[in-house]
Biopython code that builds the backbone (N, CA, C, O; Angstrom):
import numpy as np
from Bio.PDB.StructureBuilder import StructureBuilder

atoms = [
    (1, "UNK", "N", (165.216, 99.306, 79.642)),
    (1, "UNK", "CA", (165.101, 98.960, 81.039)),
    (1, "UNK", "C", (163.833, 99.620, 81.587)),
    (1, "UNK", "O", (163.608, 100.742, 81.134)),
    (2, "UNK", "N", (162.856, 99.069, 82.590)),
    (2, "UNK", "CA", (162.025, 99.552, 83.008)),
    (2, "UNK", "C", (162.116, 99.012, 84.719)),
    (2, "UNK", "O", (162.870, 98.235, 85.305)),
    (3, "UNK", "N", (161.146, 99.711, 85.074)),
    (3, "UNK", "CA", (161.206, 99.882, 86.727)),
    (3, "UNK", "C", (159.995, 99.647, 87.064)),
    (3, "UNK", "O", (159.136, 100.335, 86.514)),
    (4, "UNK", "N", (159.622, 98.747, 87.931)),
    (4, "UNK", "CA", (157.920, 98.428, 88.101)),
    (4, "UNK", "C", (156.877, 97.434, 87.304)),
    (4, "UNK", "O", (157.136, 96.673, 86.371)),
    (5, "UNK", "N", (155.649, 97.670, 87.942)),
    (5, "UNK", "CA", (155.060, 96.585, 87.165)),
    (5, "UNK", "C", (153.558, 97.526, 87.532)),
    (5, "UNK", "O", (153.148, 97.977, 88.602)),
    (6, "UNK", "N", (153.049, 97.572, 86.294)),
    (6, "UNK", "CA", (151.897, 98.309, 86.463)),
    (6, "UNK", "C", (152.056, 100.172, 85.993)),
    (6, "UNK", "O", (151.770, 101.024, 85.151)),
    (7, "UNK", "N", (152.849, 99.859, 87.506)),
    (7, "UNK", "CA", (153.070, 101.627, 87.497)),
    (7, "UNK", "C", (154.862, 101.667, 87.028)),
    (7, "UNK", "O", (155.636, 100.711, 87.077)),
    (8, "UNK", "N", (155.176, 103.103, 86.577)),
    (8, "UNK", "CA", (156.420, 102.618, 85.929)),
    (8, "UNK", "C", (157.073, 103.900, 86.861)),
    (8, "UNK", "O", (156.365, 104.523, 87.653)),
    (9, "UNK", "N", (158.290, 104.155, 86.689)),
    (9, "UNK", "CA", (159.203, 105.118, 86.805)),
    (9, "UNK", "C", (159.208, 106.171, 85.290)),
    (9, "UNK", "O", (159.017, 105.764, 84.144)),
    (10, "UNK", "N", (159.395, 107.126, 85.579)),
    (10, "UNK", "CA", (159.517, 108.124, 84.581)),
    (10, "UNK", "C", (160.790, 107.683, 83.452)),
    (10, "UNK", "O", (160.746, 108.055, 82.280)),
    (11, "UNK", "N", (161.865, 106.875, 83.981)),
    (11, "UNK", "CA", (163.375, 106.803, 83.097)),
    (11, "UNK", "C", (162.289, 105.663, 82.399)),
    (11, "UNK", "O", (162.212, 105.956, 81.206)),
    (12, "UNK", "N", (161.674, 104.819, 82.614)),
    (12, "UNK", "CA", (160.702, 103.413, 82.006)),
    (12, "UNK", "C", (160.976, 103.440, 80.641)),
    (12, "UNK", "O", (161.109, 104.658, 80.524)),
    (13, "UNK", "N", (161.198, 102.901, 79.283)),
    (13, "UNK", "CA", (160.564, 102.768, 78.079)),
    (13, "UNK", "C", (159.100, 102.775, 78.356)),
    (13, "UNK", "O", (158.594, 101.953, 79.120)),
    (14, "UNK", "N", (158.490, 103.599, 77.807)),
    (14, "UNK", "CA", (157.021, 103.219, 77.093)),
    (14, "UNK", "C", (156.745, 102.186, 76.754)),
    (14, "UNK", "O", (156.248, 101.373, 77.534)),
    (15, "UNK", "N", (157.003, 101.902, 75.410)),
    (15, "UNK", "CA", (156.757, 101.107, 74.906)),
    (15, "UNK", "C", (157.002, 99.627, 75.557)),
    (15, "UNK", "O", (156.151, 98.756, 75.375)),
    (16, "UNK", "N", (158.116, 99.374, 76.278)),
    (16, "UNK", "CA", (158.453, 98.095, 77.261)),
    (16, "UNK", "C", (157.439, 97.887, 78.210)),
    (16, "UNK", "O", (156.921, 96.797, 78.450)),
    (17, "UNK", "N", (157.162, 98.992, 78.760)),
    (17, "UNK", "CA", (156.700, 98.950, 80.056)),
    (17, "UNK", "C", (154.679, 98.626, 79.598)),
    (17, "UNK", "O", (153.900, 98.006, 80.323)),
    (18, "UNK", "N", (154.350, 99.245, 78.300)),
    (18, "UNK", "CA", (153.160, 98.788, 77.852)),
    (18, "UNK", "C", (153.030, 97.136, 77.287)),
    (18, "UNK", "O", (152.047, 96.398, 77.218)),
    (19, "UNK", "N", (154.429, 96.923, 76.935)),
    (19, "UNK", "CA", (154.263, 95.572, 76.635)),
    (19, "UNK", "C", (153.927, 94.399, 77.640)),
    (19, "UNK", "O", (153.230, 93.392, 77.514)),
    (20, "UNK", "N", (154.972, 95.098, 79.095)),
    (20, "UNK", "CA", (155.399, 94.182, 79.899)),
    (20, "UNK", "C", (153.775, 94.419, 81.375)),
    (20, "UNK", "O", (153.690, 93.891, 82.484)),
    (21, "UNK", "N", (152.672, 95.516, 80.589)),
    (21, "UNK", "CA", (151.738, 95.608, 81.293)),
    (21, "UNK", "C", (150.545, 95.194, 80.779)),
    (21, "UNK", "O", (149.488, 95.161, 81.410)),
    (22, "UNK", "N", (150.783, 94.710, 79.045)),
    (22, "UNK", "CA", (149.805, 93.800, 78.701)),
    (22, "UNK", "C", (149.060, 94.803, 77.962)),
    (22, "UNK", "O", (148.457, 94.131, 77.126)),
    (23, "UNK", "N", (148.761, 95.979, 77.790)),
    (23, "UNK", "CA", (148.576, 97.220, 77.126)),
    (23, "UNK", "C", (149.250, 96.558, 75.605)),
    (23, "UNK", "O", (148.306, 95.932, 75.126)),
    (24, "UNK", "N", (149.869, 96.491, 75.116)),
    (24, "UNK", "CA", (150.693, 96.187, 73.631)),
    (24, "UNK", "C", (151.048, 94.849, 73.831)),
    (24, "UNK", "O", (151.185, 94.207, 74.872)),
    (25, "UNK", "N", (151.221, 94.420, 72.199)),
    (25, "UNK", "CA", (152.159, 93.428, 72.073)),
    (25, "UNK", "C", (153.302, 93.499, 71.435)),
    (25, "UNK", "O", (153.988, 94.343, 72.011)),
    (26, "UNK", "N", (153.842, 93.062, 70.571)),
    (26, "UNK", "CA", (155.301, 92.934, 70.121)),
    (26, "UNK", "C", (154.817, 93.616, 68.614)),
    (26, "UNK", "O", (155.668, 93.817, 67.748)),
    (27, "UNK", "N", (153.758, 93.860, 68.448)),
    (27, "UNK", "CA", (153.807, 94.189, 66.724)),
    (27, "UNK", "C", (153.440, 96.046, 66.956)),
    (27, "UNK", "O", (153.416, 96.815, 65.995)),
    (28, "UNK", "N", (153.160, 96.533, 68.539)),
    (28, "UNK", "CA", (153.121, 98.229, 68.886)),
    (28, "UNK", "C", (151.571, 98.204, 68.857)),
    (28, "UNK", "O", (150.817, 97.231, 68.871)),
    (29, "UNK", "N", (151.287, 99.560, 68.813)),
    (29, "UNK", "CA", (150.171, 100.236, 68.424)),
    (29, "UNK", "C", (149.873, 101.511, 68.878)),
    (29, "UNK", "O", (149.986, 102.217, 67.876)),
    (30, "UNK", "N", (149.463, 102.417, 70.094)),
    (30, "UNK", "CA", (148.975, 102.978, 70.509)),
    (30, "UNK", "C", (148.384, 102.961, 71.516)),
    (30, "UNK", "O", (147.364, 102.301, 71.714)),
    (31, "UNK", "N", (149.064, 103.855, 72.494)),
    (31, "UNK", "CA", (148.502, 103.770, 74.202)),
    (31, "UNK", "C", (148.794, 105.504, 74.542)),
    (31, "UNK", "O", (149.504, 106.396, 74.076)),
    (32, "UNK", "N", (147.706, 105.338, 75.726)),
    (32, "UNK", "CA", (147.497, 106.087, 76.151)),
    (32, "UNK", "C", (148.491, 106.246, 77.699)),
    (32, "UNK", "O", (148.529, 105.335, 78.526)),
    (33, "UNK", "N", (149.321, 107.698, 77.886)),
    (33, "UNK", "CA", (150.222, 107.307, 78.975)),
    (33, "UNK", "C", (149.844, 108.379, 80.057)),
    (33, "UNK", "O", (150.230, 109.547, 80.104)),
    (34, "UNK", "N", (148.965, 107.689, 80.954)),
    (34, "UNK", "CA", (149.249, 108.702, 82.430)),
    (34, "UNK", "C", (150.227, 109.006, 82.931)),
    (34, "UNK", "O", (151.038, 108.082, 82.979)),
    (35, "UNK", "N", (150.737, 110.454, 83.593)),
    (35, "UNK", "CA", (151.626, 110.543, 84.217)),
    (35, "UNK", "C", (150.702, 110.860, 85.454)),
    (35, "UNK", "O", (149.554, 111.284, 85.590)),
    (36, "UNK", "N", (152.146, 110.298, 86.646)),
    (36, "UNK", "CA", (151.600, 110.514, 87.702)),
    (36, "UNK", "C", (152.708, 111.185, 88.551)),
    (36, "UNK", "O", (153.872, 111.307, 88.167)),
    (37, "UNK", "N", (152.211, 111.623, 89.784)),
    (37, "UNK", "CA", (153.567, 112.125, 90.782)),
    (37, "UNK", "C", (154.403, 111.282, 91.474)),
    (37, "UNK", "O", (154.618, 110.249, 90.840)),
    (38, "UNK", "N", (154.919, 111.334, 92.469)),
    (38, "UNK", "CA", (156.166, 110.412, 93.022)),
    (38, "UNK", "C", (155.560, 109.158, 93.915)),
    (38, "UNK", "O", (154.711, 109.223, 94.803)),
    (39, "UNK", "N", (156.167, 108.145, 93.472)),
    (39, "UNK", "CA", (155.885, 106.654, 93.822)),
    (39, "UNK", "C", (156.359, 106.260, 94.285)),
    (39, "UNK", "O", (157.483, 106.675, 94.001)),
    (40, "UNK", "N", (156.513, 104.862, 95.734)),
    (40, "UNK", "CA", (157.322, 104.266, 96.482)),
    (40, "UNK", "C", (156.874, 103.075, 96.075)),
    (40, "UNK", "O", (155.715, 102.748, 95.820)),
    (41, "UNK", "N", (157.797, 102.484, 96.030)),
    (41, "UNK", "CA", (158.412, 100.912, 95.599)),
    (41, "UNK", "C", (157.634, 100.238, 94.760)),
    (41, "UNK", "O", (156.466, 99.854, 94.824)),
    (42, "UNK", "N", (158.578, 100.149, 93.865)),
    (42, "UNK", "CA", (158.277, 99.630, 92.524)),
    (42, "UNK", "C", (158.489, 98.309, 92.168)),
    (42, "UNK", "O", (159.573, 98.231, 91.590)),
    (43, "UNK", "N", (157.821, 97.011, 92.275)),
    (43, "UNK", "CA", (157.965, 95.652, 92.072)),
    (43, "UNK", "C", (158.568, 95.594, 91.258)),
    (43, "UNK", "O", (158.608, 96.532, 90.462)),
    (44, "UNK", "N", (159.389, 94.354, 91.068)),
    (44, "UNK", "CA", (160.157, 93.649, 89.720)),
    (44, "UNK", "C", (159.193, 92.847, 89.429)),
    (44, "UNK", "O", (158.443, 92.361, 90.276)),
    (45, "UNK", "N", (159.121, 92.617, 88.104)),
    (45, "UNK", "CA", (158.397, 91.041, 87.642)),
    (45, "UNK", "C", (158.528, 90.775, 86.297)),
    (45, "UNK", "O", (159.124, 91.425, 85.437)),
    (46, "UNK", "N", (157.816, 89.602, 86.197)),
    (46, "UNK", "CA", (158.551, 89.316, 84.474)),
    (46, "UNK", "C", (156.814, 89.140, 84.052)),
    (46, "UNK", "O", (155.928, 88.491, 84.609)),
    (47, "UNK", "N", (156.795, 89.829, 83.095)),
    (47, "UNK", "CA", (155.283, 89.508, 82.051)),
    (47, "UNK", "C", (155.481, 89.816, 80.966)),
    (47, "UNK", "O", (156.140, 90.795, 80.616)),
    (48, "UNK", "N", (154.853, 88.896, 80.149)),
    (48, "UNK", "CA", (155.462, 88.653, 78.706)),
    (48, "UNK", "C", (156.286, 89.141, 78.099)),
    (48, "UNK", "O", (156.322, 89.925, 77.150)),
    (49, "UNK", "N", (157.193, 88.487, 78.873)),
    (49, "UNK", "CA", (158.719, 87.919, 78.071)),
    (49, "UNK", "C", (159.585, 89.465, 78.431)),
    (49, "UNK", "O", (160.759, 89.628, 78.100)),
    (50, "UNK", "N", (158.953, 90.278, 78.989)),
    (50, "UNK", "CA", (160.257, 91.513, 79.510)),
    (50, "UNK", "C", (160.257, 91.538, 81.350)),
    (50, "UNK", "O", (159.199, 91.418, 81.968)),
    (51, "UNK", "N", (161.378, 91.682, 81.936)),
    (51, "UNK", "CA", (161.676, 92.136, 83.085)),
    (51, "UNK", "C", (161.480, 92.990, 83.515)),
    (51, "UNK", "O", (161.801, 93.894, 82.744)),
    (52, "UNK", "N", (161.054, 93.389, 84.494)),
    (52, "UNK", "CA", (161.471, 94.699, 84.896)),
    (52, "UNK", "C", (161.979, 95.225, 86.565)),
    (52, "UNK", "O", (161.232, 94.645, 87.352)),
    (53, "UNK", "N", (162.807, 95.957, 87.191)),
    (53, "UNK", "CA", (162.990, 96.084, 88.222)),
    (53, "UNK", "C", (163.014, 96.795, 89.269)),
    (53, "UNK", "O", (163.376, 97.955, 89.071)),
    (54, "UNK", "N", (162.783, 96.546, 90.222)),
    (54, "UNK", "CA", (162.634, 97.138, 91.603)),
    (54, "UNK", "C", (163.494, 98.130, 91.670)),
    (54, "UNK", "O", (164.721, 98.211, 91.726)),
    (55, "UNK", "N", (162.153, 99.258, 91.643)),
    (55, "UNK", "CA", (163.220, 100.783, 92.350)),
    (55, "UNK", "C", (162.302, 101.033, 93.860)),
    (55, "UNK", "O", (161.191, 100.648, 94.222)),
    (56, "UNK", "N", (163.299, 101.812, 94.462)),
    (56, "UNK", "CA", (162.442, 102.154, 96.054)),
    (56, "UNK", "C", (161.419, 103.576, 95.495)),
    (56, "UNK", "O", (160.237, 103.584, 95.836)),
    (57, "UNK", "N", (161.871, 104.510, 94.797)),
    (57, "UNK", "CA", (161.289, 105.903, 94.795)),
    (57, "UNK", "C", (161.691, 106.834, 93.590)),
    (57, "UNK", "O", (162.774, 107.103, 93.069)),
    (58, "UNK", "N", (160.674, 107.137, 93.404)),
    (58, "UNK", "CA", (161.236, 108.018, 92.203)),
    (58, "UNK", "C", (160.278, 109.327, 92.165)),
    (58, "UNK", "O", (159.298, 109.517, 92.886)),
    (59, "UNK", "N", (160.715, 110.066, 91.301)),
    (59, "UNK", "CA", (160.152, 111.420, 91.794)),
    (59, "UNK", "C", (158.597, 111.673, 90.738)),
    (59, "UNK", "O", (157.747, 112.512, 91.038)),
    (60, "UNK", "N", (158.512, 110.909, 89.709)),
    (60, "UNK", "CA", (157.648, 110.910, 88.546)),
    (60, "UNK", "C", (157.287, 109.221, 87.885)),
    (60, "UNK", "O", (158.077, 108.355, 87.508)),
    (61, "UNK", "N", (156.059, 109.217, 87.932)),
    (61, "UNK", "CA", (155.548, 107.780, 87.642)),
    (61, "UNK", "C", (154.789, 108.032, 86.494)),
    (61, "UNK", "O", (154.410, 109.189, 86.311)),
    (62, "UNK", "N", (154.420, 106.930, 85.474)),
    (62, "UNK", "CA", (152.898, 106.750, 84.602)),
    (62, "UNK", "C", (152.625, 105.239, 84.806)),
    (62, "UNK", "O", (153.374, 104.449, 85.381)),
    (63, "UNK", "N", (151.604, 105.009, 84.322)),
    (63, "UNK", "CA", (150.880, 103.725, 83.858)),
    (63, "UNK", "C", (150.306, 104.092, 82.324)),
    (63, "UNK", "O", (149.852, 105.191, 82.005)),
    (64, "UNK", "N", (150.421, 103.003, 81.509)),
    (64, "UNK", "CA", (149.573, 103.238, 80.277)),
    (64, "UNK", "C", (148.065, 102.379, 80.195)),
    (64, "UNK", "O", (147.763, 101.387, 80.859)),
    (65, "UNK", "N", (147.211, 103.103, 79.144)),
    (65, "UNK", "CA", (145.993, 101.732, 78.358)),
    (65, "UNK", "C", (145.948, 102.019, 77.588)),
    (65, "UNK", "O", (146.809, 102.788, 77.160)),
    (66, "UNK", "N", (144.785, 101.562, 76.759)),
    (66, "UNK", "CA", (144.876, 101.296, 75.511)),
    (66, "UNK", "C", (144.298, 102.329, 74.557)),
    (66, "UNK", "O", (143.075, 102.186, 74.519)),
    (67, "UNK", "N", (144.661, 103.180, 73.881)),
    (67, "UNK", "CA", (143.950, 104.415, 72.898)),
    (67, "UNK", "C", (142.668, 103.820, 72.474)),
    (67, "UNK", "O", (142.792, 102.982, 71.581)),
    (68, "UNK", "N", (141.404, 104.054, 72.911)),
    (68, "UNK", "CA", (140.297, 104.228, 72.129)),
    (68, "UNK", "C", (140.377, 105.156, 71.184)),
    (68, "UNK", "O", (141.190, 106.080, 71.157)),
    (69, "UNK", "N", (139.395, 104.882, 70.264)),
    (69, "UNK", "CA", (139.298, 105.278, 69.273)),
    (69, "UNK", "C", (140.516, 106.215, 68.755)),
    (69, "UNK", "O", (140.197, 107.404, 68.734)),
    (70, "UNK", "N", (142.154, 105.876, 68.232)),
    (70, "UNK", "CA", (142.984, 106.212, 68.169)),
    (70, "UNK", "C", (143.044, 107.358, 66.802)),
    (70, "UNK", "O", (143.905, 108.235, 66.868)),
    (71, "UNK", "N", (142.184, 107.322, 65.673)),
    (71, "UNK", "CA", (142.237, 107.267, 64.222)),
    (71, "UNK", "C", (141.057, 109.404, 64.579)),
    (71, "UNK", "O", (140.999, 110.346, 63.789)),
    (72, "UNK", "N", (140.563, 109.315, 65.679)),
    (72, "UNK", "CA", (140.121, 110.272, 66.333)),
    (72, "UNK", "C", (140.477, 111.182, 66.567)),
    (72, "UNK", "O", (140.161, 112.267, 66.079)),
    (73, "UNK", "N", (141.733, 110.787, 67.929)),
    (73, "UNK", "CA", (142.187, 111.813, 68.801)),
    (73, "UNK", "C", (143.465, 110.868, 69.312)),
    (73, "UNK", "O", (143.400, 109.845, 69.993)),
    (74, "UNK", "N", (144.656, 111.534, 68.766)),
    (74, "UNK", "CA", (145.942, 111.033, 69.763)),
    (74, "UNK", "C", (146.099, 112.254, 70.399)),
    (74, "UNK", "O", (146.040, 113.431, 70.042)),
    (75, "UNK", "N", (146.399, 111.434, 71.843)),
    (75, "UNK", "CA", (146.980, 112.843, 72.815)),
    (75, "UNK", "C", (147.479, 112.037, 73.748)),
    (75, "UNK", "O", (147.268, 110.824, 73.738)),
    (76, "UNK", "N", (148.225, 112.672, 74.691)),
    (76, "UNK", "CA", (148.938, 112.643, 75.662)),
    (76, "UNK", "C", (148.604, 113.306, 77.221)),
    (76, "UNK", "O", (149.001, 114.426, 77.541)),
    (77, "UNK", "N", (148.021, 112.654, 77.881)),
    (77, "UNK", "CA", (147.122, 112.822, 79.168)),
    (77, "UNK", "C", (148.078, 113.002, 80.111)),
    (77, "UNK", "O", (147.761, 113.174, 81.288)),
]
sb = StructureBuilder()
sb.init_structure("model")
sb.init_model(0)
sb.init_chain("A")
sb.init_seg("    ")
for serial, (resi, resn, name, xyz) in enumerate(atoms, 1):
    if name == "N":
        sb.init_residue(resn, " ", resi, " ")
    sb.init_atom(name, np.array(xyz, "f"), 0.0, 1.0, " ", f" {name:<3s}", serial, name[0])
structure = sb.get_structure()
């Protein structure tokens, strides 16, 4: 289950929420995940092929992109 579109809720799958932001596709890979601080209202929407839904507030947000040069440096921002 994920919460938002773009920006996610902290409970979010990762991995869903990169799919459903166009960051990944269905075969994975590697992203990079901002966290951010507390967010108000979180859209529902459907993008490729996952849902996701409307929360009013939550106390901890991220957004992901895409790992450059992954084979480098994995980390967690």
């Amino acid at each position: 289950m994920i919460h938002g579109t773009g920006i996610y809720d902290e409970s979010s799958a990762i991995c869903k929420s990169s799919i459903h932001s166009g960051v990944l596709d269905n075969r994975g890979g590697f992203v990079t995940v901002k966290v951010g601080w507390s967010h108000k209202n979180f859209k529902a929407s459907t993008s490729f092929g996952i849902s996701s839904i409307e929360m009013s507030w939550a106390h901890k947000s991220f957004f992901t992109s895409k790992t450059i040069n992954w084979h480098k440096k994995l980390s967690l921002e």
